[in-house]
C-alpha positions as CSV (number, residue, x, y, z in Angstrom):
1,X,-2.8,19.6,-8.9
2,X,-3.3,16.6,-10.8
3,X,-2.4,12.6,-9.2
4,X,-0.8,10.6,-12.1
5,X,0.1,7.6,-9.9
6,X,-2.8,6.8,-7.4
7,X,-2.0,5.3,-3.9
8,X,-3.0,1.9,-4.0
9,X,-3.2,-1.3,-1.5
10,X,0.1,-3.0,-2.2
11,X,0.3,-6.4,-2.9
12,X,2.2,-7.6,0.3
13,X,-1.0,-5.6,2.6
14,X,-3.6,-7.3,0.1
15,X,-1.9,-10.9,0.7
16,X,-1.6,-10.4,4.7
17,X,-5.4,-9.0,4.9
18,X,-6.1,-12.1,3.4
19,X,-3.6,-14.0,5.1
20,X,-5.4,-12.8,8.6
21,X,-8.3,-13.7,7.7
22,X,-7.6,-17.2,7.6
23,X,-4.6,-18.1,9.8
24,X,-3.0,-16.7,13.5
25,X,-0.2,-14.7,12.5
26,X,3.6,-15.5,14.7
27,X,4.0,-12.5,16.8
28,X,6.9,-11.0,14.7
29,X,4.5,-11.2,11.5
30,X,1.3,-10.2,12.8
31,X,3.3,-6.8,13.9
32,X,4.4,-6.2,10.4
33,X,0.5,-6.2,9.2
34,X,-0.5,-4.2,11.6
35,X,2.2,-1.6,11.2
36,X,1.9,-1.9,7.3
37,X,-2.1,-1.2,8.2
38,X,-1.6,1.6,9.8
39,X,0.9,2.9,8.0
40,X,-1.5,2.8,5.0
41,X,-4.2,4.4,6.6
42,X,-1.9,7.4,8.0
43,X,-1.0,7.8,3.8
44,X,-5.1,7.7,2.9
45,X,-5.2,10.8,5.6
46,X,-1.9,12.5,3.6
47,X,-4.0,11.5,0.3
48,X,-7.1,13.3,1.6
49,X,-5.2,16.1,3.3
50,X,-3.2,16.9,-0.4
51,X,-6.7,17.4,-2.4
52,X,-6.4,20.8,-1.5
53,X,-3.1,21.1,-2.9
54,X,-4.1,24.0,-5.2
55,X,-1.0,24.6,-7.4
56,X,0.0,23.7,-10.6
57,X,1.5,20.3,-9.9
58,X,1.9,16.9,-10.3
59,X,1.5,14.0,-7.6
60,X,3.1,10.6,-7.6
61,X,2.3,8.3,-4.6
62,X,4.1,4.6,-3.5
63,X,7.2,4.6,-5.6
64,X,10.1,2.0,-5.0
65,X,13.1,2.7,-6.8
66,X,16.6,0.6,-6.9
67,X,19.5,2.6,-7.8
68,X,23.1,1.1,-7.5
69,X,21.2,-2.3,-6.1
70,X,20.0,-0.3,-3.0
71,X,16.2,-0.1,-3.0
72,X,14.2,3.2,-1.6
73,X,10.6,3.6,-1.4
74,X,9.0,7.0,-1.4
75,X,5.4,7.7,-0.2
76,X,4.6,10.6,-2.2
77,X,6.6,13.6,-4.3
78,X,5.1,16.4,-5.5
79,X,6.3,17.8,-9.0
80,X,6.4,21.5,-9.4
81,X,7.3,24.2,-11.5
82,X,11.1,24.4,-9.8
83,X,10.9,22.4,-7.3
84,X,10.5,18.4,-6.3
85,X,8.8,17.9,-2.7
86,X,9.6,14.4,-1.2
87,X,7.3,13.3,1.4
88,X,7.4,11.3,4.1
89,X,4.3,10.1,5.7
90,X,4.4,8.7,9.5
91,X,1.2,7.7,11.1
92,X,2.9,7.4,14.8
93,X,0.4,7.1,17.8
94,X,1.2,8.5,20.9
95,X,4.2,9.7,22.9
96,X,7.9,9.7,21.7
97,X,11.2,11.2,22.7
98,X,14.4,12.1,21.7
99,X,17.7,11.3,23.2
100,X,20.6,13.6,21.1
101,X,19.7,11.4,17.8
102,X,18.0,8.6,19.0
103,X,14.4,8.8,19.0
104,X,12.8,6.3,21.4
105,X,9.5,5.7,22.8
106,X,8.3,6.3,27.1
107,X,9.2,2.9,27.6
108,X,12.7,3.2,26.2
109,X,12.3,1.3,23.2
110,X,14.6,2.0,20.3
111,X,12.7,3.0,17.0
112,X,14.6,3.9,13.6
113,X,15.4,7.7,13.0
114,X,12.4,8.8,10.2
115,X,14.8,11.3,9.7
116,X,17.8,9.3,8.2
117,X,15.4,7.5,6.0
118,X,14.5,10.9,4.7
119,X,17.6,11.8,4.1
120,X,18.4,8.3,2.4
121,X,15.5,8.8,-0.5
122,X,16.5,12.2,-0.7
123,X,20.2,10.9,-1.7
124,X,18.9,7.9,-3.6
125,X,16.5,9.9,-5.5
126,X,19.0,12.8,-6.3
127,X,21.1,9.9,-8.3
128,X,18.1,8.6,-9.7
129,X,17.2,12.0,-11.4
130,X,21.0,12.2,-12.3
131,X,21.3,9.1,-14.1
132,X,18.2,10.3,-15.9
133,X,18.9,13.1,-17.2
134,X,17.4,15.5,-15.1
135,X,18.8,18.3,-12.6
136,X,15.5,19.4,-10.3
137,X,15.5,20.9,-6.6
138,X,14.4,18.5,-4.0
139,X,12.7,19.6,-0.8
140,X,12.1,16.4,1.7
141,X,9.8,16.7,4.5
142,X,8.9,13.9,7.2
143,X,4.7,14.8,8.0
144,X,3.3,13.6,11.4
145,X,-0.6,13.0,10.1
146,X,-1.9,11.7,13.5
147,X,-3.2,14.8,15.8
148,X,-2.2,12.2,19.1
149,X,1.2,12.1,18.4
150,X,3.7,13.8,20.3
151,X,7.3,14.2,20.3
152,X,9.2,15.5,23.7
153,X,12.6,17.3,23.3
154,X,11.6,18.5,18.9
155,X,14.3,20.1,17.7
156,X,13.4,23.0,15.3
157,X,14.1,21.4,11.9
158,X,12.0,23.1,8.7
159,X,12.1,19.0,7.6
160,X,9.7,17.8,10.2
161,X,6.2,19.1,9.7
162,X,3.9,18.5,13.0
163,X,0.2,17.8,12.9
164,X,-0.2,21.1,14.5
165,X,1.5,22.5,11.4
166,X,-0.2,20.5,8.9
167,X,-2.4,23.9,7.8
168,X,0.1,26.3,7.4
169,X,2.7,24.2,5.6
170,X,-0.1,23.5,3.0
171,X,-0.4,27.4,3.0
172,X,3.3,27.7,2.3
173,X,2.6,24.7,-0.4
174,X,-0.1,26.7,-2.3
175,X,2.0,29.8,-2.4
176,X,4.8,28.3,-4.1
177,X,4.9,29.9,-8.0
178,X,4.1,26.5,-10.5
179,X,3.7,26.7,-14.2
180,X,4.2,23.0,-15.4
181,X,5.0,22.3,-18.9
182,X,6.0,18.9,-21.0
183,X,9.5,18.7,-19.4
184,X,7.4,18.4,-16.1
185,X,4.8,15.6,-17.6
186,X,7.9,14.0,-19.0
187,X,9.7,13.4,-15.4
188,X,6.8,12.2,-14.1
189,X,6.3,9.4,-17.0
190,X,10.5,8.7,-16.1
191,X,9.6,8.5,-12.3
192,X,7.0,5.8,-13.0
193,X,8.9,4.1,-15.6
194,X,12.0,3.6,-13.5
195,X,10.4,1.8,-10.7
196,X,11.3,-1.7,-9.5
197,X,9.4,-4.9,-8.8
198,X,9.8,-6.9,-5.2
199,X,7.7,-10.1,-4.8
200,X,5.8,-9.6,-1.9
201,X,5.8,-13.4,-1.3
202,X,9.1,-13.2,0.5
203,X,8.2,-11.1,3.4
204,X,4.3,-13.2,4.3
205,X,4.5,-15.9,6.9
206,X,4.6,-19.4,6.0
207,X,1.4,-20.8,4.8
208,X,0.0,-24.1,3.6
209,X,-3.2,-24.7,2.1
210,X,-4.6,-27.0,4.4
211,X,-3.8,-24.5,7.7
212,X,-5.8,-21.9,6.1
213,X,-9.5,-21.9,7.1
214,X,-11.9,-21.6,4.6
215,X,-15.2,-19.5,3.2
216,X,-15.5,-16.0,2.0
217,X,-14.3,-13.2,3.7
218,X,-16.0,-9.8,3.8
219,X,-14.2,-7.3,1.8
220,X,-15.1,-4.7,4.5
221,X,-14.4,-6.3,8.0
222,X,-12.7,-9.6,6.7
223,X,-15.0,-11.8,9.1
224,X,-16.1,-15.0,7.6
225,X,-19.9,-14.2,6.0
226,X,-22.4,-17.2,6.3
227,X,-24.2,-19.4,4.2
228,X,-26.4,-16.4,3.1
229,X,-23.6,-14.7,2.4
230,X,-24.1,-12.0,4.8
231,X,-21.5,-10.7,6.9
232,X,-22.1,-9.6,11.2
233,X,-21.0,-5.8,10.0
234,X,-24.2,-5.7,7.6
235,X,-22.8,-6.0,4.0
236,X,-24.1,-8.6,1.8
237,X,-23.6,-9.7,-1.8
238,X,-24.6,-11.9,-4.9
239,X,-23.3,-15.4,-4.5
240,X,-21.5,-14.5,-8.6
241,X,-19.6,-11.2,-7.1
242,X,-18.9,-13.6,-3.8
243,X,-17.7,-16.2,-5.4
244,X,-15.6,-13.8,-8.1
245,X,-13.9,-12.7,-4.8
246,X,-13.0,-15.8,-3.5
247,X,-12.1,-16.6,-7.1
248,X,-9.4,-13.7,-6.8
249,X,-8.1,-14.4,-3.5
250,X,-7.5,-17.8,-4.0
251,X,-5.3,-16.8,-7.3
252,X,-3.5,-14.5,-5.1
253,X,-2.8,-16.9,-2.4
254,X,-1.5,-19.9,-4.7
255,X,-0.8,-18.1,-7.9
256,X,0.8,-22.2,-9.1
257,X,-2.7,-23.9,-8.4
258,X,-5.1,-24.8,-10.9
259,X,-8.3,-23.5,-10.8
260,X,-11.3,-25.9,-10.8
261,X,-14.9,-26.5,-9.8
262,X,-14.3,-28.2,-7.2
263,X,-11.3,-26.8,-6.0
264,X,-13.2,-23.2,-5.8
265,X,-16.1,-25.0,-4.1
266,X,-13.5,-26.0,-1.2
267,X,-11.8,-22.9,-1.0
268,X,-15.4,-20.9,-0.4
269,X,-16.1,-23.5,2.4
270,X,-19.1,-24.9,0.7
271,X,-21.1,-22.0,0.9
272,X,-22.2,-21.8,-2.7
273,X,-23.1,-24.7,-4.7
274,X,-21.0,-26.5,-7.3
275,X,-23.5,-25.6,-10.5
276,X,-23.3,-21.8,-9.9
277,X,-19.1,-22.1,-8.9
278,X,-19.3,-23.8,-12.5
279,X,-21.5,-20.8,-14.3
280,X,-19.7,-18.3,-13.3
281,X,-16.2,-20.0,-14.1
282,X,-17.7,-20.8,-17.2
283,X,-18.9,-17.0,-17.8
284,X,-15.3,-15.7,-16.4
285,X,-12.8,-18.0,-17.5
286,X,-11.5,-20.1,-20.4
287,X,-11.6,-24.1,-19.9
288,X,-8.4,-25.9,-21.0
289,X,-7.5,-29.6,-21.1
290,X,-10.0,-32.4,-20.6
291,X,-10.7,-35.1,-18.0
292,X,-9.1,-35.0,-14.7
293,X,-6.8,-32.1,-16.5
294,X,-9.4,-29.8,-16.9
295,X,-8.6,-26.6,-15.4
296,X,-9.9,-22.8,-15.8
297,X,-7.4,-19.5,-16.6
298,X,-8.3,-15.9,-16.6
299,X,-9.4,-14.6,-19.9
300,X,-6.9,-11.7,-20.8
């Protein structure tokens, strides 16, 4: 089994992290993060629990697709010799119910069927493959990956794989025949090169410079580090790699703002001084314009 797209943080989790850091979220917002958190960490278990995938096959994880201006997003698929596995990765926590098609939590709350969005993608990517070019078998399955979840009143549908099931369904995987050749390789290169851009700028909370609270954030634990840049959790680092960091997110944060000497030194809460913000500018990034215009860009 080889991965040709890797599973990466996505660009909306990487701006509320360090969004989080720095500001109180609304209520509405701050349950987005932490269901896109946790929804990312459920996908690192899938991602550790498909290494021992031992067929001849080809993984692609986080794709978002837009076919006929609807847009689909698919957590992982599975290229084999006849077959194309779709997966579905929920990381629920606890007890859930169903009620005839409704699936709800103890308290009654209403959450969206996993399975009609499974069956969505399955439809949306079926097209996509057929405006493509290419006529391959699809197999969806929706995978529970946390052992304390539970779901009262299952149905028996070969879809839904349990956590309790988790072992022999990658049995079942690893017996399936796969011999890939460049037809294979090729769908893989179309999947990736058919996939769609969102800004992820549209869904964060609103944000202003001067409401966001400033230093350098841990990497690890996102807690403000002090003026020794070492953080409460233990990790430490060189003020260069720090400031490199704080570099980055500010770039992400306010991709229209210059980037300056000072304007770095304000952003990284005074923590380092102004002479090594300007060395390792200077060692990173390309000065233009002079005077009061003068301003730093990434070098390419």
């Amino acid at each position: 089994m080889k991965i040709i797209k890797p599973r990466l943080v996505t660009d909306e989790l990487k701006l509320l992290r360090f969004l989080h850091s720095r500001m109180e979220f609304p209520v509405d917002d701050l349950r987005r993060f932490e269901n896109l958190e946790k929804g990312f960490k459920g996908e690192q278990i899938f991602d550790k629990w498909s290494e021992d995938i031992l067929i001849d096959g080809l993984i692609l994880n986080d794709l978002l697709f837009e076919v006929n201006k609807t847009i689909f997003q698919i957590d992982s698929v599975l290229i084999s010799q006849g077959t194309l596995f779709q997966f579905e990765v929920k990381n629920f926590e606890g007890d859930y119910c169903l009620d005839g098609d409704k699936w709800l939590t103890l308290s009654g709350a209403t959450i969206k069927n996993p399975l009609h969005q499974l069956e969505r993608s399955e439809t949306m990517l079926k097209l996509l493959l057929q405006n493509s070019g290419y006529n391959m078998y699809i197999e969806s399955y929706l995978l529970f990956i946390n052992p304390n979840f539970h779901l009262y009143h299952a149905p028996i549908n070969q879809s839904i794989i349990f956590p309790t099931q988790l072992s022999r369904f990658l049995d079942k995987l690893n017996r399936t025949p796969s011999k890939l050749n460049g037809k294979h390789s090729k769908l893989a290169e179309t999947l990736v090169s058919k996939q769609t851009f969102q800004s992820p700028y549209k869904r964060l909370p609103n944000y202003e410079y001067d409401q966001l609270e400033k230093g350098i954030c841990c990497p690890y634990c996102r807690a403000f580090m002090d003026d020794t840049l070492k953080c409460k959790c233990g990790f430490e680092e060189a003020p260069s790699a720090a400031i490199l960091r704080g570099i980055e997110e500010f770039r992400w944060l306010f991709p229209d703002r210059r980037i300056t000497t000072n304007g770095v030194y304000e952003w990284c809460g005074g923590m380092v001084s102004r002479k090594t913000i300007w060395k390792v500018l200077s060692s990173n990034f390309q000065l233009e314009g002079h005077g009061q215009s003068a301003h730093y860009v990434k070098i390419n």
